[in-house]
N, C-alpha and C positions, 0 to 999 in steps of 0.2 A: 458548425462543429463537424468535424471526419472520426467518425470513429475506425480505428484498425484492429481487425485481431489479432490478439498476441498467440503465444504458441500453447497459453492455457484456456482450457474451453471457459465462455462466459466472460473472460478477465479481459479487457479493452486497453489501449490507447488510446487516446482524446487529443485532439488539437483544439485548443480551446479559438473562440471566436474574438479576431483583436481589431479592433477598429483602429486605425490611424490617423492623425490630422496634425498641424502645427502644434496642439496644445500639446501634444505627446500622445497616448494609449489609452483604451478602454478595451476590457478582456471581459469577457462575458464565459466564465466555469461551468455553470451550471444552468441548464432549462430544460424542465422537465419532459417538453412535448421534443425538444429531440432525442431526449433518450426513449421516450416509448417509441419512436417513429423507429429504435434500434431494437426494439423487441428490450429494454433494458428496463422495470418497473423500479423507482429509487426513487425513494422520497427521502428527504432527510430529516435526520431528528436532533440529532447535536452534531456541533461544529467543533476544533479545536486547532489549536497548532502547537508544535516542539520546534525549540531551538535548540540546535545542538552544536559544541565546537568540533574542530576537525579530527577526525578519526573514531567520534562517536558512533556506536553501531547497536544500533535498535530493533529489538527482534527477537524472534520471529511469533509475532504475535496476532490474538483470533479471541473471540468470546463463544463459546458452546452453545448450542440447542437450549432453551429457546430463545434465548438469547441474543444469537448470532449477528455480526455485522459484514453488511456491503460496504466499503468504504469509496471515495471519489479521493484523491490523493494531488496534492498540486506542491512543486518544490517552490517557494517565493523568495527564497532569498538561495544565493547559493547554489550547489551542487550537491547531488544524493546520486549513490551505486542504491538502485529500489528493488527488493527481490520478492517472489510470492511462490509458497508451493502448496499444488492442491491435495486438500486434505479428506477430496468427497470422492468416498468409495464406489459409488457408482458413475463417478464420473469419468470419461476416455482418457482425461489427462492425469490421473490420478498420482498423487506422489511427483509430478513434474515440476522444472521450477523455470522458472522465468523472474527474465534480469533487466533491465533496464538503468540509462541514466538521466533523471530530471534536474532540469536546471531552471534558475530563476527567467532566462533569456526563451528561454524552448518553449512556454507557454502548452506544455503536454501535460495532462494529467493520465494516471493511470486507475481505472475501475476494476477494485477489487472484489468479487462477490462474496457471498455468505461460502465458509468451508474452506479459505483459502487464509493459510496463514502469513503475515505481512510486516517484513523487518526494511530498514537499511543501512549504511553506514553514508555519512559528510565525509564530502570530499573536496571541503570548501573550509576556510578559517569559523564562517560559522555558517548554517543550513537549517533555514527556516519552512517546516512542513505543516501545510494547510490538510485537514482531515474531515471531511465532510459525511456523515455516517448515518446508516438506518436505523440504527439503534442506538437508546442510551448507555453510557457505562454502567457494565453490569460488574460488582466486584466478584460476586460469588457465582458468574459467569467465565471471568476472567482468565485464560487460557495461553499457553504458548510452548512452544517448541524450544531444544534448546539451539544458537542461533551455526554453531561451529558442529552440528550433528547432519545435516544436510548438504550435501554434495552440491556446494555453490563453492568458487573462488572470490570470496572476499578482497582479494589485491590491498591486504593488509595486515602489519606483519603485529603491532602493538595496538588493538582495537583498546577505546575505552569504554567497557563494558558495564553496567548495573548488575549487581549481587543477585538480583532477581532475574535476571536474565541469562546469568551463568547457573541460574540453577534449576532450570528450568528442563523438564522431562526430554531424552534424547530420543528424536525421530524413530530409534527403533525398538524403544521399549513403550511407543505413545500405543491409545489404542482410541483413533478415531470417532466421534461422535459423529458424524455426518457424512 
């Protein structure tokens, strides 16, 4: 595994680890003793995936204090535009955001920490996202920003969006827990 920083403090890219042979592939996501060997502590506690059609855009979402979730993030089917902005006030990159594109072929995942909120939109017929988290879902933790309130270009002009996700508190009326 290479871990890279990205331009938010804490928040990684990952090249996952792929072994090759005749039979095809093996990708090895996740081991723990290389993320500590990265200064990264991440245990996981629930797993999940979304399937989304194209043009769905998911986001930008987080769970509060105490709550709060690390995520590991893997695109396995498809193409995702993967965005994160951080939401920890004492952190350097605070309110920054950072963009990325994961794809089924790229074998990258990207490590989002606790405080950092986490949407994207398919940019594929349909985009299957793997979610690997430190925490369980917490509903009356459940948190997010709203996703068109954040100085990101989306490169999309009819996103299809959930009710709850359009209604969702705008960046500058939030008022940070973390």
């Amino acid at each position: 595994m290479k871990f890279h920083k990205t331009t938010i403090e804490d928040c990684y890219l990952i090249d996952s680890k792929v072994f090759r042979d005749e039979r095809g592939k093996f990708i090895k996501p996740f081991n723990y003793i290389e993320f500590k060997r990265n200064g990264i502590e991440f245990i996981i506690k629930e797993e999940y995936f979304t399937i989304s059609k194209m043009n769905v855009l998911r986001g930008m979402h987080f769970q509060n204090p105490p709550k709060a979730v690390a995520k590991l993030i893997a695109c396995l089917e498809g193409e995702v535009m993967d965005v994160v902005i951080d939401l920890r006030k004492k952190s350097k990159t605070y309110l920054k955001v950072f963009s990325t594109t994961l794809r089924e072929d790229g074998y990258k995942m990207l490590f989002v920490p606790e405080g950092l909120a986490h949407g994207f939109v398919a940019r594929s017929e349909k985009a299957m996202m793997l979610y690997m988290c430190s925490e369980v879902y917490s509903p009356e933790n459940d948190n997010g920003i709203k996703w068109d309130s954040i100085e990101i270009d989306w490169n999309i002009t009819n996103p299809i969006v959930s009710q709850r996700d359009n209604s969702l508190m705008p960046l500058n009326q939030f008022k940070t827990p973390f």
